[in-house]
N, CA, C and O of each residue as an XYZ file, in Angstrom:
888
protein
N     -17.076     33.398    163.882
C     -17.487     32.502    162.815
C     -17.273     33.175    161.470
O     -18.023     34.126    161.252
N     -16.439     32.879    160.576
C     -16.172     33.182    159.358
C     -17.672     32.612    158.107
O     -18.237     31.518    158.111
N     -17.891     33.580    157.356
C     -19.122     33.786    156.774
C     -18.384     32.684    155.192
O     -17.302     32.779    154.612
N     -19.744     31.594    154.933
C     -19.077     31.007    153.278
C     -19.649     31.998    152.461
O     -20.126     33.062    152.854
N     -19.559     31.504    151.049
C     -19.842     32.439    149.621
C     -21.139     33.164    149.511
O     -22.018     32.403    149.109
N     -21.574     34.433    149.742
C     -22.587     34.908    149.742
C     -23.597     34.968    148.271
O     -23.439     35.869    147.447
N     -24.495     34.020    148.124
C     -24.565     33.706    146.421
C     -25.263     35.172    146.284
O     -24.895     36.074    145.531
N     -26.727     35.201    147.500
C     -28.031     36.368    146.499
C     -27.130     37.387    147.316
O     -28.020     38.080    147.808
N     -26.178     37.817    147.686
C     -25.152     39.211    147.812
C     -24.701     39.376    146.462
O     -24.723     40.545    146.076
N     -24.146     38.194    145.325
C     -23.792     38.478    144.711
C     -24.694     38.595    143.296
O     -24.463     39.262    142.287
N     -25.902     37.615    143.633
C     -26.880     37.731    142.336
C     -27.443     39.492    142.852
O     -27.501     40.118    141.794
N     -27.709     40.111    143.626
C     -27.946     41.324    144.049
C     -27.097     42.354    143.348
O     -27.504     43.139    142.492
N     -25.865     42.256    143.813
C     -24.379     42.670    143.051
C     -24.607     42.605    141.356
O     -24.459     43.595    140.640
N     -24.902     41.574    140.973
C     -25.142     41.779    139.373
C     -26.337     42.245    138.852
O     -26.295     43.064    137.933
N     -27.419     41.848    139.301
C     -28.736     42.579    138.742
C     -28.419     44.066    139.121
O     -29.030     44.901    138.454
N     -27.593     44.518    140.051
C     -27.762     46.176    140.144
C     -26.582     46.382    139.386
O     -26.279     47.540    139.672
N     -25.612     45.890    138.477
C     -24.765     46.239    137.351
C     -25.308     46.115    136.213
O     -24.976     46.866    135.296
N     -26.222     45.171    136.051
C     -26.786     45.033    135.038
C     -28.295     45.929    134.679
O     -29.153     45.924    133.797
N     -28.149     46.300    135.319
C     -29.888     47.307    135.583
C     -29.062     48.560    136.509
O     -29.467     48.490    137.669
N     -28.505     49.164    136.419
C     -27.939     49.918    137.293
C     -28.590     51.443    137.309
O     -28.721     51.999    138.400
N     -28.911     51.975    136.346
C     -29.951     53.165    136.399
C     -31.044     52.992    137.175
O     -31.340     53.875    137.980
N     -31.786     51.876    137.063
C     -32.685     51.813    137.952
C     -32.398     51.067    139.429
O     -33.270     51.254    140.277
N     -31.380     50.333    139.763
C     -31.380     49.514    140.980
C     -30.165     50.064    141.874
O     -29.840     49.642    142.984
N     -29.380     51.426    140.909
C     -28.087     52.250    142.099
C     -28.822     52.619    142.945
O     -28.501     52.165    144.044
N     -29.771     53.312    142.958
C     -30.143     53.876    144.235
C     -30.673     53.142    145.595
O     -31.222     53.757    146.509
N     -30.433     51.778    145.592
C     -30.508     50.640    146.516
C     -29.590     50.293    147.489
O     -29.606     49.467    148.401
N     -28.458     51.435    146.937
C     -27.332     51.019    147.851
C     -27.151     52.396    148.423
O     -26.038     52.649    148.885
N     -28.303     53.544    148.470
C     -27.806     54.980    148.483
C     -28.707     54.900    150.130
O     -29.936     54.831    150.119
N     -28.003     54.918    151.337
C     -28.761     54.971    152.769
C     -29.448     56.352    152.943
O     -29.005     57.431    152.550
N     -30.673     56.110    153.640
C     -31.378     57.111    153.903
C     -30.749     57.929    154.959
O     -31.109     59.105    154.904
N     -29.827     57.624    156.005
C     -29.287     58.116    157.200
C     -27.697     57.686    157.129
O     -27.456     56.484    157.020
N     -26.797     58.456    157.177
C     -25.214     58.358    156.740
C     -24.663     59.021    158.342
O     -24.950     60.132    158.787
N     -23.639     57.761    159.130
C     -23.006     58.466    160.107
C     -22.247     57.215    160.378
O     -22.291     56.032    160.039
N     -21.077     58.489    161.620
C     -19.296     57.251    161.685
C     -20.093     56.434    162.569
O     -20.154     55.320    162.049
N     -20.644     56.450    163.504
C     -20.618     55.550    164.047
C     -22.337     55.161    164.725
O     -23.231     56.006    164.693
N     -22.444     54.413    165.034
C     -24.111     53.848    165.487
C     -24.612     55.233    167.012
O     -25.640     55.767    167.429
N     -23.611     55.243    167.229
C     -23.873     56.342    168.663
C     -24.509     57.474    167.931
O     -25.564     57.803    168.473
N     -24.093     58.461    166.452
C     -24.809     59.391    166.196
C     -26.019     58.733    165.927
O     -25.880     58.501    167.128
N     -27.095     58.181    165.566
C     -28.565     57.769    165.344
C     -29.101     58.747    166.196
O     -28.642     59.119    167.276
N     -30.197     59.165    165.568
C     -30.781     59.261    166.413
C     -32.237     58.765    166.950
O     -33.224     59.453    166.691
N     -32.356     57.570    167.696
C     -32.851     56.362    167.787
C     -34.153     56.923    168.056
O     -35.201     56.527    167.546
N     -34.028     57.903    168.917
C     -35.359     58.622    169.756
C     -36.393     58.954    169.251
O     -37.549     58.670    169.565
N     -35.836     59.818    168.125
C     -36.512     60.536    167.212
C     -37.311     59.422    166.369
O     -38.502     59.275    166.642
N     -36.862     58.804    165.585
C     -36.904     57.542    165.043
C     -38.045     56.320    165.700
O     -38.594     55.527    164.934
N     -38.191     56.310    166.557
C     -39.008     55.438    167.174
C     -40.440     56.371    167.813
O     -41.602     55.963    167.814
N     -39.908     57.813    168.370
C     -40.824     58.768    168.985
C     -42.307     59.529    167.641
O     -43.521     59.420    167.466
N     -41.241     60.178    167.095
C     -41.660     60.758    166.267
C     -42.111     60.331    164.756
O     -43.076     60.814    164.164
N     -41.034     59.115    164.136
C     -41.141     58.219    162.285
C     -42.096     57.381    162.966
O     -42.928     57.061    162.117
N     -42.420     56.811    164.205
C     -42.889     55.472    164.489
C     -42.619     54.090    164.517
O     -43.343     53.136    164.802
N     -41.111     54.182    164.070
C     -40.528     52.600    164.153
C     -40.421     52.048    165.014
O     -40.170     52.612    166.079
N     -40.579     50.589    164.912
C     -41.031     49.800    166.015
C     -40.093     48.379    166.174
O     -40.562     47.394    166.744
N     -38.281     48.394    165.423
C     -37.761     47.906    165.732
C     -36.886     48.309    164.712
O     -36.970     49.118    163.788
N     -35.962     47.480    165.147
C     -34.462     47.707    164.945
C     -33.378     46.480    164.311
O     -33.340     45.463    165.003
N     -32.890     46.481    163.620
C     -31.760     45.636    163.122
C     -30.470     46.146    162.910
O     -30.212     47.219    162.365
N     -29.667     45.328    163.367
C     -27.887     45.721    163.325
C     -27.327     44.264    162.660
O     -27.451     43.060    162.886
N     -26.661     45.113    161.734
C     -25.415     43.934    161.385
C     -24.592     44.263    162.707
O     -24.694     45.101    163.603
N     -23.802     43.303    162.438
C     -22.819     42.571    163.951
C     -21.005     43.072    163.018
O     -20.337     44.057    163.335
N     -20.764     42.425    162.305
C     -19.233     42.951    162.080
C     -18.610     44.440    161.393
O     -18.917     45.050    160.369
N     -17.596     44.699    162.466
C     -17.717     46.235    162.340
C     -18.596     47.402    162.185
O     -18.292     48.524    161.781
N     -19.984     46.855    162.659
C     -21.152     47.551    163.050
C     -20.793     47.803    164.281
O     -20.267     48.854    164.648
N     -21.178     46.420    165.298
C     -21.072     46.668    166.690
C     -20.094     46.105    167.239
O     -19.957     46.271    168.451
N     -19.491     45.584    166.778
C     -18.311     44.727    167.075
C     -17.002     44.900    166.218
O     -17.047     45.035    164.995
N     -16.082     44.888    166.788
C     -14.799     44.013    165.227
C     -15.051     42.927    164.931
O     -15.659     42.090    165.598
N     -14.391     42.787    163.393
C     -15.011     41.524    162.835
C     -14.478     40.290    164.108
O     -13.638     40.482    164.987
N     -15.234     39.091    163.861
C     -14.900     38.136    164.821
C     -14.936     37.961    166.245
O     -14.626     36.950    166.875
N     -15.418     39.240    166.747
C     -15.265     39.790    167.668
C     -16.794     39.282    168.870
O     -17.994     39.288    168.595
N     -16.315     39.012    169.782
C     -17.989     38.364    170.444
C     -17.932     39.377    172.079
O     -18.152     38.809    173.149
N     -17.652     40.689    172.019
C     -18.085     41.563    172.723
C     -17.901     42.673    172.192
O     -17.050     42.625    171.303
N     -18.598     44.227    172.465
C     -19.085     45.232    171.969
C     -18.287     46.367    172.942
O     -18.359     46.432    174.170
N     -17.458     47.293    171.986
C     -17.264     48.540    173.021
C     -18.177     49.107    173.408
O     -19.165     49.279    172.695
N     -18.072     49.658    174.947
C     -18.570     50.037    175.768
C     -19.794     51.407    175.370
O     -20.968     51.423    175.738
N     -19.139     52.393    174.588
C     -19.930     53.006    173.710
C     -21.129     52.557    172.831
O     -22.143     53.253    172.767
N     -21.011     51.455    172.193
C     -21.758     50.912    171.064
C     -22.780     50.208    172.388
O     -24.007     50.241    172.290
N     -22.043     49.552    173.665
C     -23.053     48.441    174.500
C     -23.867     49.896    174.808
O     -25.049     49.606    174.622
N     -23.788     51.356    175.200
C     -24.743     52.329    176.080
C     -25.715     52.070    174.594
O     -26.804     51.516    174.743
N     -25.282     52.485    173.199
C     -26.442     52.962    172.665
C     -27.582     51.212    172.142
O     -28.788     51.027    171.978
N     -26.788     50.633    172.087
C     -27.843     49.017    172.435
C     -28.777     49.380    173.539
O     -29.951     49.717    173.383
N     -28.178     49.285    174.600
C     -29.146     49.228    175.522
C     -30.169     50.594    175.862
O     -31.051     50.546    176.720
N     -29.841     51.949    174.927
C     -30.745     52.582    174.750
C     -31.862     52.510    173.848
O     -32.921     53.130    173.935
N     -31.396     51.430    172.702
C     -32.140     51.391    171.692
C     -33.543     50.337    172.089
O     -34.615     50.118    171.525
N     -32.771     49.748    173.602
C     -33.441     48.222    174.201
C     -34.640     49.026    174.784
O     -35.777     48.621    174.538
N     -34.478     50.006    175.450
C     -35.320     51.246    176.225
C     -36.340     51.755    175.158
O     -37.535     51.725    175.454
N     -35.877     52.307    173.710
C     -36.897     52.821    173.280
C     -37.722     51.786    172.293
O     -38.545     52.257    171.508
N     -37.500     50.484    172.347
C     -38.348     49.676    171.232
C     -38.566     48.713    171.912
O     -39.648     48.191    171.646
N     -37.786     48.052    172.989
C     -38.149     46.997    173.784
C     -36.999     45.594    173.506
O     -36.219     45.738    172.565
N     -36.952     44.844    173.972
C     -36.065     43.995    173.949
C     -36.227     42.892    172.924
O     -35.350     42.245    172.351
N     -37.395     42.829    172.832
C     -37.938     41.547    171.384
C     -37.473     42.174    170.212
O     -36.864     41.436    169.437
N     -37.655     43.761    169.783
C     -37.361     44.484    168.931
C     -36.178     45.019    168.591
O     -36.133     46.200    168.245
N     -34.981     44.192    168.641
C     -33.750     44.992    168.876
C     -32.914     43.637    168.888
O     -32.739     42.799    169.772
N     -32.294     43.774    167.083
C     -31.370     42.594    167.043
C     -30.522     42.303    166.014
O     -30.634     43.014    165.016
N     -29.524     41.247    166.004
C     -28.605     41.608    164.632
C     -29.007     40.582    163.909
O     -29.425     39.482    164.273
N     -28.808     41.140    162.585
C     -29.068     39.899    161.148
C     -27.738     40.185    160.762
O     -27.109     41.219    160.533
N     -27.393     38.507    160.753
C     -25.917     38.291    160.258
C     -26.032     37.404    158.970
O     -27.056     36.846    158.575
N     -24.825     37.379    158.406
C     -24.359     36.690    156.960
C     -23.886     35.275    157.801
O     -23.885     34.176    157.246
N     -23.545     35.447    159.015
C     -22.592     34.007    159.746
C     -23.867     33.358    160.740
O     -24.713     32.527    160.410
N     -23.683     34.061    162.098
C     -24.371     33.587    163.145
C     -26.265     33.487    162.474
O     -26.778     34.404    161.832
N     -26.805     32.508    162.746
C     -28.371     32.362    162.273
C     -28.311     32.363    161.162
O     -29.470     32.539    160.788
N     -27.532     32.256    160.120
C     -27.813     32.500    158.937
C     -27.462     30.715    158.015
O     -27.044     29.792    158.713
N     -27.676     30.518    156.660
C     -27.273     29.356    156.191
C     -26.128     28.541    156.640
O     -26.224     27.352    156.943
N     -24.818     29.373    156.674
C     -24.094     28.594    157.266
C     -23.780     28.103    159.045
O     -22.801     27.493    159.476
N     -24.763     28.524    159.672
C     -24.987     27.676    160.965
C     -25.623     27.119    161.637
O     -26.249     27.289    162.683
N     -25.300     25.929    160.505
C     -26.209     24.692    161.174
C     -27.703     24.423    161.425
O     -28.005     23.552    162.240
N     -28.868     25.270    160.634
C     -30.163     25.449    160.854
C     -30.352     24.146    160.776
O     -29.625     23.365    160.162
N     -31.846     23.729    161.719
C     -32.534     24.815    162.390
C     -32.379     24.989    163.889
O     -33.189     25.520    164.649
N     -31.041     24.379    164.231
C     -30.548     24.862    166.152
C     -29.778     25.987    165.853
O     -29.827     26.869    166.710
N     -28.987     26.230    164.747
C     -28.854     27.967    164.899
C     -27.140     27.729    166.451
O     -26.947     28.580    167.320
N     -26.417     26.648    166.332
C     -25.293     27.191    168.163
C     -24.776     28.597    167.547
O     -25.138     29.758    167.734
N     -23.955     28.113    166.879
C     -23.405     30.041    166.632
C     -24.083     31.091    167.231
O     -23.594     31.744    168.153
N     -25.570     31.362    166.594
C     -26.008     32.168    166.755
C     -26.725     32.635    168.351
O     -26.898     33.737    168.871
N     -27.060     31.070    168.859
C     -27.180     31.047    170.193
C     -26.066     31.334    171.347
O     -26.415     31.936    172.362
N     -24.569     30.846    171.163
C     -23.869     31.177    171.657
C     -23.482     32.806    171.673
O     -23.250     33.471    172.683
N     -23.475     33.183    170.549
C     -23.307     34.401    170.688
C     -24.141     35.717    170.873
O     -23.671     36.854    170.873
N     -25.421     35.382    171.025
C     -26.480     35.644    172.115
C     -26.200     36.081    173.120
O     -26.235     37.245    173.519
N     -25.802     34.862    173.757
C     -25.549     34.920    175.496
C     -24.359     35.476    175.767
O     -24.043     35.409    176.955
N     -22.992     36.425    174.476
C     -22.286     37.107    174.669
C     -22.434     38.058    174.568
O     -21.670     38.867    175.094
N     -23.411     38.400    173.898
C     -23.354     39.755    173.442
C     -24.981     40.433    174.026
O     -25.045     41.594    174.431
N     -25.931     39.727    173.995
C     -26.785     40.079    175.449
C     -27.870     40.300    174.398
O     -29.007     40.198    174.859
N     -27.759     40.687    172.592
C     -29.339     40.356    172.160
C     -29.267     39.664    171.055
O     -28.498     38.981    170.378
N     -30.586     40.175    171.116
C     -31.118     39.024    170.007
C     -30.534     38.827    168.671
O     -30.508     39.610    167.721
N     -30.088     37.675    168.774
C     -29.400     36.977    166.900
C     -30.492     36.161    165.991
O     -30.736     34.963    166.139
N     -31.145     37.074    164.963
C     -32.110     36.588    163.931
C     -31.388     34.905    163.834
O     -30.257     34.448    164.003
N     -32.787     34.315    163.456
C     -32.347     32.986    162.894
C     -32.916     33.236    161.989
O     -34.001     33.733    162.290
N     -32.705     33.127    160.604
C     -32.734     33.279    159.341
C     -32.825     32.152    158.215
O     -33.774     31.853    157.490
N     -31.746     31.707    158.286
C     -31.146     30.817    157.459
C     -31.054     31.325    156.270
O     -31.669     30.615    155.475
N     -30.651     32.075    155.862
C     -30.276     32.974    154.515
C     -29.304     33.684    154.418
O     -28.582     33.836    155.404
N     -29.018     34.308    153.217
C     -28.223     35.668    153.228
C     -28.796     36.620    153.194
O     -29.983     36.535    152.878
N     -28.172     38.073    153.528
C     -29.019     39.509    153.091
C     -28.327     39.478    151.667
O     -27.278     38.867    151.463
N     -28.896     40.073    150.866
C     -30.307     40.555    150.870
C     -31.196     39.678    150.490
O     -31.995     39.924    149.586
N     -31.168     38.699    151.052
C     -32.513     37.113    150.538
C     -33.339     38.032    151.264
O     -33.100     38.760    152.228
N     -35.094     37.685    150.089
C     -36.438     37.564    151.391
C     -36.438     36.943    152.431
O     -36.770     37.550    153.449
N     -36.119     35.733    152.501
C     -36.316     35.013    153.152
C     -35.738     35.221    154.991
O     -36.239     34.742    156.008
N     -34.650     36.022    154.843
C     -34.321     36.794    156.091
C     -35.411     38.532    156.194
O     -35.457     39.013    157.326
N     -35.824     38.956    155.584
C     -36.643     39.706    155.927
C     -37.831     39.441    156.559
O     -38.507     40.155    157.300
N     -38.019     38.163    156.113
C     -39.704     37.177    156.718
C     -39.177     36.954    157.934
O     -39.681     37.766    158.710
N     -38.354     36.199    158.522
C     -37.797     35.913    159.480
C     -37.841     36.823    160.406
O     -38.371     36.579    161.490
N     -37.172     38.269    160.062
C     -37.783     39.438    160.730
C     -38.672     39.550    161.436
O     -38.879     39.520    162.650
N     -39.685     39.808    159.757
C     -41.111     40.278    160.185
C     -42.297     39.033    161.614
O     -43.249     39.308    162.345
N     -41.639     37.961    161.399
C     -41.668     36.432    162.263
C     -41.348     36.905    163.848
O     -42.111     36.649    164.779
N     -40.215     37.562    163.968
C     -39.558     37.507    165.131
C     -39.885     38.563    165.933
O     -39.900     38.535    167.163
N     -40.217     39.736    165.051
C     -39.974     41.133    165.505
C     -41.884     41.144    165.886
O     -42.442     41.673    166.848
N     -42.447     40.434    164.844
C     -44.190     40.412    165.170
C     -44.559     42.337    164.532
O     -45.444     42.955    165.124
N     -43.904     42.929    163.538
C     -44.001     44.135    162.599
C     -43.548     43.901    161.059
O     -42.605     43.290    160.555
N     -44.353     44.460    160.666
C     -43.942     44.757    158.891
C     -42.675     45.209    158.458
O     -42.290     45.964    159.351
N     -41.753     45.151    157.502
C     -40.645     45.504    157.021
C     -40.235     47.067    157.269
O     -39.154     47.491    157.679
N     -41.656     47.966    156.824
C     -41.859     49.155    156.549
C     -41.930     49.815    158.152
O     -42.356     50.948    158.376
N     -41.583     49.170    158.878
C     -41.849     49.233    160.468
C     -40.245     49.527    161.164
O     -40.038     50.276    162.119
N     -39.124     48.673    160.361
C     -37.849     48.323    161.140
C     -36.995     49.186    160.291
O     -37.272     49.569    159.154
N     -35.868     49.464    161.008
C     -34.624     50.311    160.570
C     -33.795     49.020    160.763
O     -33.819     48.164    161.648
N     -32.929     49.185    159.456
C     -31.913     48.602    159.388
C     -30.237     49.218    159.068
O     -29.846     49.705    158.007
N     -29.351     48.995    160.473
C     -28.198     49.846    160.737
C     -26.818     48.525    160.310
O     -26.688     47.376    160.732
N     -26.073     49.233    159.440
C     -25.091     48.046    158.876
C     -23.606     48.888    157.847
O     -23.747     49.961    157.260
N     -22.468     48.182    157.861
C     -21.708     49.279    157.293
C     -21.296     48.406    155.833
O     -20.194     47.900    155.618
N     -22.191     48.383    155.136
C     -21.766     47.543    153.860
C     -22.944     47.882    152.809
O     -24.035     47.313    152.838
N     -22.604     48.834    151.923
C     -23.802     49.154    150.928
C     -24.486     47.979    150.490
O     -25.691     47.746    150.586
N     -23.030     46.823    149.697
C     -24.107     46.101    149.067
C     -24.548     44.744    149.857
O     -24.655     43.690    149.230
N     -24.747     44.798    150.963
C     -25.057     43.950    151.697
C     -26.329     44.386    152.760
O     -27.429     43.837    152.701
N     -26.045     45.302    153.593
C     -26.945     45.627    154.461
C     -28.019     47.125    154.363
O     -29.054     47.500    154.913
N     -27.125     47.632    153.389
C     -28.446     48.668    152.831
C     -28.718     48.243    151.340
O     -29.500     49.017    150.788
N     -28.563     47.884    151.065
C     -29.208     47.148    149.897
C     -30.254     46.318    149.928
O     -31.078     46.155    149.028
N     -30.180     45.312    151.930
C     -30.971     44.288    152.169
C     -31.767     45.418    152.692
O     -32.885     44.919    152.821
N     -31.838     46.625    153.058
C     -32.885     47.297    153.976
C     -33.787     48.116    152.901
O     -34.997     48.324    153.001
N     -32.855     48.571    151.762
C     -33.808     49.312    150.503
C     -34.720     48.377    150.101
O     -35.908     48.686    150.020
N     -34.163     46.785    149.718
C     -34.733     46.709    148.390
C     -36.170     45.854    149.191
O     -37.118     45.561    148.462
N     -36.234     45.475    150.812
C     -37.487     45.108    151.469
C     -38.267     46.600    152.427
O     -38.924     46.401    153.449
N     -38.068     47.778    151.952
C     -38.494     49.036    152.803
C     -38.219     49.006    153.773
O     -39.202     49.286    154.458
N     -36.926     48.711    154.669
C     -36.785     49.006    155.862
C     -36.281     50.451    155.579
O     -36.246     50.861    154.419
N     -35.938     51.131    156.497
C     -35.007     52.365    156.737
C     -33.739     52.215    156.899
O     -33.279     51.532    157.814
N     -32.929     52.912    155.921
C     -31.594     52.330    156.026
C     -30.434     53.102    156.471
O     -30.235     54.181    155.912
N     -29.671     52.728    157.354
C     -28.484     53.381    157.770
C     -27.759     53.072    157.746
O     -27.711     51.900    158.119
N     -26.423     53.717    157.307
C     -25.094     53.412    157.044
C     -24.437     53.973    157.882
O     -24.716     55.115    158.246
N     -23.107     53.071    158.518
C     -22.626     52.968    159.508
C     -21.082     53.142    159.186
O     -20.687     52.155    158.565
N     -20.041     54.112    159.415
C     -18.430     53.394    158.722
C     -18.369     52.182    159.622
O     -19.189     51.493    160.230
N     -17.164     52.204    159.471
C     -16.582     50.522    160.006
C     -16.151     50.869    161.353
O     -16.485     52.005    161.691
N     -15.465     50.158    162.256
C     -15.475     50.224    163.300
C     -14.551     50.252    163.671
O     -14.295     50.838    164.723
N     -13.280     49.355    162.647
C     -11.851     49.403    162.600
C     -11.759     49.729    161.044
O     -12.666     49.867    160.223
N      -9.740     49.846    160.830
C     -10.042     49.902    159.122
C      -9.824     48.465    158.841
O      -9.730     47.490    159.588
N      -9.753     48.644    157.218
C      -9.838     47.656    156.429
C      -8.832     46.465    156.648
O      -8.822     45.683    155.698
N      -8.188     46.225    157.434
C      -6.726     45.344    157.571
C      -7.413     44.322    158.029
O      -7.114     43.139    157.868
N      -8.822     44.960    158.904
C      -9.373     43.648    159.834
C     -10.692     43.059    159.260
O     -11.425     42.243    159.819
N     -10.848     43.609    158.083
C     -11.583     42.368    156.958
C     -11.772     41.340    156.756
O     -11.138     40.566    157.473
N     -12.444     40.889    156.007
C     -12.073     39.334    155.306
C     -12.070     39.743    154.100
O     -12.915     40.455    153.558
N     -11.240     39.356    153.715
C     -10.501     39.267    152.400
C     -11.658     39.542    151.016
O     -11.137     40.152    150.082
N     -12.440     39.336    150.910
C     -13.763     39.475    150.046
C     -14.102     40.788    150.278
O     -14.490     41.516    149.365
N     -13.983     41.179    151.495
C     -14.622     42.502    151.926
C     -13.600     43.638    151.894
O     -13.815     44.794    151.530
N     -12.400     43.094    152.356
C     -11.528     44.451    151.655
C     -11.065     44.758    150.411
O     -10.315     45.699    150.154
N     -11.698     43.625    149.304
C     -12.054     43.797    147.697
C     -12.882     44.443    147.446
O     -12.511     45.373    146.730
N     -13.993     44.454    147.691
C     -15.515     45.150    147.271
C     -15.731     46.709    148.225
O     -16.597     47.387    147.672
N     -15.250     47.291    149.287
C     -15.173     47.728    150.034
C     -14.970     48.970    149.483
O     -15.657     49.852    149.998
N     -13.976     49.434    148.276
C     -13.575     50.568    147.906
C     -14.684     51.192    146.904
O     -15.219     52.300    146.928
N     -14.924     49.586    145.593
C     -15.845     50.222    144.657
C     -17.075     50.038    145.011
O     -17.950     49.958    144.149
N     -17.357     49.939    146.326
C     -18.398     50.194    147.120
C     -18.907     51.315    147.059
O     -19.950     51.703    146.533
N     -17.753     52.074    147.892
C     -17.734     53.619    148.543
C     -17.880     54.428    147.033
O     -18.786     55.169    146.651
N     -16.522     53.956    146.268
C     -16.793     55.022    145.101
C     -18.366     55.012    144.015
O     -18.733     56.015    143.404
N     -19.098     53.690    143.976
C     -20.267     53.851    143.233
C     -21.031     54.813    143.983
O     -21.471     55.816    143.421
N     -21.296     54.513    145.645
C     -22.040     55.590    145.946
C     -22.045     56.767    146.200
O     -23.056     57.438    146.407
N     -20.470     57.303    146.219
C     -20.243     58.444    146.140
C     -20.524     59.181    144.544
O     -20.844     60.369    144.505
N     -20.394     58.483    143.428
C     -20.330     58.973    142.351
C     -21.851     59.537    142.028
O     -22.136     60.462    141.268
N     -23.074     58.426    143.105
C     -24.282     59.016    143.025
C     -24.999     59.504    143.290
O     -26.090     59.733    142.770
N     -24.124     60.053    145.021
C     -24.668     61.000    145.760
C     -24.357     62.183    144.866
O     -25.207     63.072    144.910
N     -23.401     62.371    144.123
C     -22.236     63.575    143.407
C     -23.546     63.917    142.438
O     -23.585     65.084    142.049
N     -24.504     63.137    142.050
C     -24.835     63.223    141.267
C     -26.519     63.584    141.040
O     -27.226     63.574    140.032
N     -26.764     63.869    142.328
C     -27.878     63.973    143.080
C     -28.979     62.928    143.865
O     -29.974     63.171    144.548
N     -28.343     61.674    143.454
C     -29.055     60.611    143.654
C     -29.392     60.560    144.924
O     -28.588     61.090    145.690
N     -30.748     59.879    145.585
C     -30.713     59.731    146.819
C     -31.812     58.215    146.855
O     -32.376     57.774    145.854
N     -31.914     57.609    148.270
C     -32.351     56.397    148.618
C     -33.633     56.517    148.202
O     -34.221     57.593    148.092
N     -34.124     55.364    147.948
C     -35.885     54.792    147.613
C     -36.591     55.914    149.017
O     -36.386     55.732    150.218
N     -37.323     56.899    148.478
C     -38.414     57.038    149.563
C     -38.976     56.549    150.672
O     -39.813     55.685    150.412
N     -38.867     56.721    151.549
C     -39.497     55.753    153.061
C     -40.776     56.798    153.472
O     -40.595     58.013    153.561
N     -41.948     56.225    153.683
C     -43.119     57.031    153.688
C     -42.924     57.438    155.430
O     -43.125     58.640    155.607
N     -42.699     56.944    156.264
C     -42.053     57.241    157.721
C     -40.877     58.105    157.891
O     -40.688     58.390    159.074
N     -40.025     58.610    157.063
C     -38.988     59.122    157.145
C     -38.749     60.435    156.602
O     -39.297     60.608    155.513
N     -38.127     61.353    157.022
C     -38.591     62.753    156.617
C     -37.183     63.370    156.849
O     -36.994     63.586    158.046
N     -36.383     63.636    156.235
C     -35.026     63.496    155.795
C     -35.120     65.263    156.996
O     -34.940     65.042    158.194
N     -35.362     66.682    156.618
C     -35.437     67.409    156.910
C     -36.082     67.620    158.748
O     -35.569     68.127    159.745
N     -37.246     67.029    158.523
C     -37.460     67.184    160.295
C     -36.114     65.987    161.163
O     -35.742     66.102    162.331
N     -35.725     65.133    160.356
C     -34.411     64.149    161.435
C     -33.185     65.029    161.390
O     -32.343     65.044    162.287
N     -33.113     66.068    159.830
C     -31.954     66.670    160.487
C     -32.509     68.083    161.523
O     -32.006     68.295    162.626
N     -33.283     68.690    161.104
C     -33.654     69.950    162.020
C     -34.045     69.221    163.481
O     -34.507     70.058    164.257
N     -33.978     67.930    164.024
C     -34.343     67.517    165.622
C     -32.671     67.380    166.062
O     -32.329     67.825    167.158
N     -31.718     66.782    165.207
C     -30.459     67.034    165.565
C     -30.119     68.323    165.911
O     -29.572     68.498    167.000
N     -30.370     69.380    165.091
C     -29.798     70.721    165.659
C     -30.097     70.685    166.887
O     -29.223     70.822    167.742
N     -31.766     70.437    167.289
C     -32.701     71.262    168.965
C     -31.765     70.229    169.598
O     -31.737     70.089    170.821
């Protein structure tokens, strides 16, 4: 399912150009890795206390368009299903459950459910709208400040996880850029370069009172 015009992606997009000293660091992820398999989910749920989970779906866990998951990405799903439970463990999309399908039966999002084996938020919004964070907090039955949110698009899916306190992780892509949509292999570069210019610069993500940057990397070493 091809995604229409993302408006509050883009009213998001301008209030953080237009306020940008204070709203860059919204797109700066608390947890940076190639692919969803490094997480480390365990730790994260064992030790921070989180109590669910969100994945964007294109070139997160899938290729874009794509309505099954390599085999790699399906082990660490279904580990993530093990450590939070199956209600807790699901994707928020811009397409499937979201405004453009068809609320409030949501087929997209139902069909592709039963392909991909979890749970597809029904929303009816865009990220970073509230209104898909409520939906969340609705579905998941936990607070914002409760869920990690894993997605490979600063100003879309860590932007939607900063600016409601989820925990945010950034994901690369899954393929390169050829297999885009066209919007996304525009924004995609001065993506990367704003946040590189502010990591360069010491910048780092909004504080998460659960998250402890130093004990997640010193449990990777053990």
């Amino acid at each position: 399912m091809v995604q229409n015009f993302n408006a509050a992606g883009v009213a998001a997009a301008a209030r953080m150009l237009w306020d940008f000293k204070s709203m860059s660091r919204f797109m700066l992820p608390h947890i940076s890795v190639r692919t969803v398999q490094e997480v480390n989910f365990a730790h994260l749920r064992q030790k921070c206390g989180f109590r669910a989970v969100l994945f964007d779906k294109d070139n997160t866990l899938t290729e874009p368009y794509a309505r099954s998951m390599p085999l790699d990405v399906k082990a660490t799903i279904e580990e993530c299903v093990e450590l939070f439970g199956k209600d807790r463990v699901g994707i928020v999309s811009n397409s499937a459950g979201s405004s453009d399908d068809s609320p409030p039966r949501y087929p997209e999002a139902c069909s592709l459910e039963a392909d991909l084996g979890i749970k597809i938020l029904h929303h009816g919004g865009k990220k970073p709208e509230k209104k898909v964070i409520t939906a969340a907090e609705d579905a998941f039955g936990c607070v914002a400040q409760d869920m990690i949110m894993v997605g490979d698009r600063y100003l879309t899916d860590i932007m939607f996880g900063n600016m409601h306190g989820l925990l945010s992780v950034y994901t690369h892509p899954l393929c390169d850029s050829s297999r885009d949509p066209a919007t996304v292999k525009v924004l995609r570069p001065p993506e990367s370069w704003l946040v590189q210019s502010q990591i360069a610069l010491g910048k780092t993500a909004p504080t998460h009172p659960r998250f402890h940057q130093k004990e997640y990397d010193d449990a990777a070493v053990l």
